[in-house]
C-alpha positions in Angstrom: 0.0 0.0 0.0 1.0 3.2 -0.8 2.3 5.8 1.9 0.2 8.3 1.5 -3.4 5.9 1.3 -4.0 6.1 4.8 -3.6 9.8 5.0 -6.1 10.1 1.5 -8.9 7.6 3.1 -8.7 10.1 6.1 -9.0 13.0 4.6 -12.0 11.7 2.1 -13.4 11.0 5.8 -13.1 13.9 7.4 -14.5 15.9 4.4 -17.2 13.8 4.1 -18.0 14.7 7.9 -17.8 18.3 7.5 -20.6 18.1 4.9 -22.8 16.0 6.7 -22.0 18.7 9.7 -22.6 21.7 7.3 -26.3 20.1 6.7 -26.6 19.2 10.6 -25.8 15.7 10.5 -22.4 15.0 11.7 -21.4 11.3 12.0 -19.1 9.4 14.4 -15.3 8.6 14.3 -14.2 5.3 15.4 -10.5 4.1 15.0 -11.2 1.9 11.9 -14.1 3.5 10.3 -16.3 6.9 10.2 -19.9 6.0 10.4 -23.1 8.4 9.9 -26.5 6.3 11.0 -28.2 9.7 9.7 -30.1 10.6 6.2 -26.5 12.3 4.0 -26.5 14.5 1.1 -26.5 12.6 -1.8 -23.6 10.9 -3.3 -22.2 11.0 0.2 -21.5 7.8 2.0 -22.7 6.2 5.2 -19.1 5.0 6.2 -15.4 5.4 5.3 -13.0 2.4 6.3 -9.9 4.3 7.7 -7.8 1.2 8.7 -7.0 -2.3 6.8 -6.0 -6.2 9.0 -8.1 -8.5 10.7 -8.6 -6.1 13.7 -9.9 -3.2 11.3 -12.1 -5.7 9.3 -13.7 -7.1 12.1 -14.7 -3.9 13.5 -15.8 -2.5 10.0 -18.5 -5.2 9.6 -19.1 -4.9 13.4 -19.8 -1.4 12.5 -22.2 -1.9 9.5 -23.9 -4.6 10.8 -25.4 -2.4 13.1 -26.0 0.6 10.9 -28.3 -2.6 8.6 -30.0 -3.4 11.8 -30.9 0.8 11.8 -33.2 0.7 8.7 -31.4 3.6 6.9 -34.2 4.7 4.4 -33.4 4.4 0.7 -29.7 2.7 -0.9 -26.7 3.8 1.5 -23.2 3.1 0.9 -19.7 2.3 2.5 -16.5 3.7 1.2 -14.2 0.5 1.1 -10.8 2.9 1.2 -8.4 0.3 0.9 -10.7 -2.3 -1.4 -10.6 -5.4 1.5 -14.3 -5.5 2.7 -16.1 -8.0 1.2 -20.3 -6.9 1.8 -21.6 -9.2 -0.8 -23.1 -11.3 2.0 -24.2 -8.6 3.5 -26.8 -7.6 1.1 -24.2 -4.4 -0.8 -23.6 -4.2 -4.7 -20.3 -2.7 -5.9 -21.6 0.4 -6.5 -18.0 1.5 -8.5 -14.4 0.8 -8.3 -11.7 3.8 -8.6 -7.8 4.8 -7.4 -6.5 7.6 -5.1 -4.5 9.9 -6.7 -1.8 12.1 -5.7 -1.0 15.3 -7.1 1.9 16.7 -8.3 2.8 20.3 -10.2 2.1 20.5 -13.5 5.4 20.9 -16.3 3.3 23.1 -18.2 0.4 21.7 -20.5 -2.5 22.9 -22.6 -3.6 26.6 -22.1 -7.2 28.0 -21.4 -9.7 30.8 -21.2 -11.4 29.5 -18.2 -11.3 32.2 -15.2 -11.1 31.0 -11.8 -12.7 32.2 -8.5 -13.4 31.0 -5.2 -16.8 30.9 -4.2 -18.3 31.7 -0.9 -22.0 30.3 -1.7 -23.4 27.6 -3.1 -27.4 26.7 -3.4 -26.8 23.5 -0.9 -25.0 23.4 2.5 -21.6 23.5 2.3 -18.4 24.2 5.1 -17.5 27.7 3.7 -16.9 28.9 7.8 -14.2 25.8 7.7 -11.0 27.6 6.8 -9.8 24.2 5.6 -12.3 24.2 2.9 -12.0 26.1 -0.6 -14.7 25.7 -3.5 -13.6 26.9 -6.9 -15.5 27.8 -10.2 -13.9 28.0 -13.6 -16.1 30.3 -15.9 -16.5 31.4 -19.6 -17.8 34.7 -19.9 -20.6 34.3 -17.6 -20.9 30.4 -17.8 -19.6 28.1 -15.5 -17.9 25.5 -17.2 -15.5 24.3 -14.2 -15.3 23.4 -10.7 -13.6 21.7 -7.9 -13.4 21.5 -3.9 -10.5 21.4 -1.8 -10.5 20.2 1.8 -7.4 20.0 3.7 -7.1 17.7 6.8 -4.4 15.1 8.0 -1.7 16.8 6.0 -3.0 16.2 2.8 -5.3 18.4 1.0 -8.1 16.7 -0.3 -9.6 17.2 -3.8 -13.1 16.4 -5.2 -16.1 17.4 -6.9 -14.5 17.9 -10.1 -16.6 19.1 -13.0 -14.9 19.7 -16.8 -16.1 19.5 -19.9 -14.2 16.8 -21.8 -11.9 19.1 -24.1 -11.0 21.3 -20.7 -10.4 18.2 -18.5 -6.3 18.1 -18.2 -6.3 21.9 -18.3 -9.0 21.8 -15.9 -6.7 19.5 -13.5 -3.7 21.3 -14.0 -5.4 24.5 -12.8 -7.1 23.1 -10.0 -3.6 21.8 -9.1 -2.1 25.3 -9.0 -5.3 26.5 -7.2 -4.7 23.7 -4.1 -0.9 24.8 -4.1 -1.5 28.7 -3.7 -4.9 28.4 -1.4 -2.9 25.2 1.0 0.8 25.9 0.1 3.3 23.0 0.5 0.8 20.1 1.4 0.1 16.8 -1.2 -3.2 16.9 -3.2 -5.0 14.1 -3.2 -8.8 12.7 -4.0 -9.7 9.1 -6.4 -11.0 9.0 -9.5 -12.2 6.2 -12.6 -12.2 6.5 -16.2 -11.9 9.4 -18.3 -11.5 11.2 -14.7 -8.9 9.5 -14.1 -7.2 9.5 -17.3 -7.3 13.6 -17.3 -6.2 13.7 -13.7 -2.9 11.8 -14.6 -2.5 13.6 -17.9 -2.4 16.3 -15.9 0.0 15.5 -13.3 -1.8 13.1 -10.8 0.3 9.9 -9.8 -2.6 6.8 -9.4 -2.4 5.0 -6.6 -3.9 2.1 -4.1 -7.8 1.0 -5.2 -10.8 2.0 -3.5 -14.4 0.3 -3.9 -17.7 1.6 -2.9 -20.3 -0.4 -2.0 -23.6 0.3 -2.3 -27.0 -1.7 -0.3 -28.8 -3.8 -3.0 -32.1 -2.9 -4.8 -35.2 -4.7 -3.1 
């Protein structure tokens, strides 16, 4: 495993906290997983395995076996951060696999028009009183065309939310790369991503890493 997967999973956790908090739902930190028995925000998880080995796993399915036995409403899911928890018995679909990344600075690359600003708003709940939170819009005249959010914790910087428009993506990285470096100076940049995602992210600099799964509870 890579050395800098424990510190990614963390981070990914303790963003994912400070949204739920920003909505007034925060969840729980145990030593091998975060759990949130609430309703999240969508495309939020439930729980974010933060630990791997027999110890952690046990613990893990400890932990979600409990949160089944709460009736969540609706589909919930578990961030597998290390891609060793096996929930198919458990009544969870593979909901998608992906790859922490790690960021480094750009050598140069494609140039754009896109103008960048950080944004103090947004139309749902977001952490904007968290100075370790930083939301970013690329725009086109008056069109957004561009985003990303930055969240820094465990001395990483966490990246996510990244929207381009598939002829922007690498410059759309590289920026967002340059954004992290002058809004969190001197700290890794790191988030996961699959696909064509991903394939921009390294094009534009990102070194993939270690996998990561989520699972998802099954359709009745």
């Amino acid at each position: 495993m890579r050395d800098w997967t424990r510190a990614a999973a963390l981070n990914n956790a303790r963003w994912c906290d400070a949204v739920c908090r920003a909505h007034g739902k925060p969840g729980r930190f145990l030593p091998p997983i975060w759990v949130n028995a609430e309703t999240v925000p969508r495309f939020y998880p439930n729980a974010v395995t933060l630990e791997v080995g027999e110890e952690a796993l046990e613990e893990q399915r400890s932990a979600i076996d409990i949160m089944l036995k709460s009736h969540l409403p609706g589909r919930w899911s578990v961030k597998d951060s290390f891609s060793t928890l096996d929930l198919s018995r458990r009544g969870f679909d593979v909901l998608f696999e992906a790859q922490w990344i790690r960021g480094t600075m750009p050598a140069g690359g494609p140039s754009t028009d896109i103008v960048w600003t950080r944004e103090t708003e947004a139309t749902s709940p977001l952490p904007f009183d968290d100075p370790n939170f930083a939301m970013f819009a690329g725009r086109r005249g008056y069109r957004v065309v561009a985003g990303g959010m930055l969240y820094r914790a465990e001395g990483v910087v966490g990246l996510s939310n990244v929207v381009a428009e598939t002829a922007d993506a690498t410059a759309v990285w590289r920026s967002l790369i340059l954004l992290a470096s002058q809004t969190f100076p001197r700290l890794p940049l790191v988030g996961y991503e699959s696909g064509q995602e991903l394939e921009a992210a390294v094009a534009a600099g990102f070194e993939a890493g270690d996998p990561v799964r989520v699972w998802v509870t099954a359709r009745d």
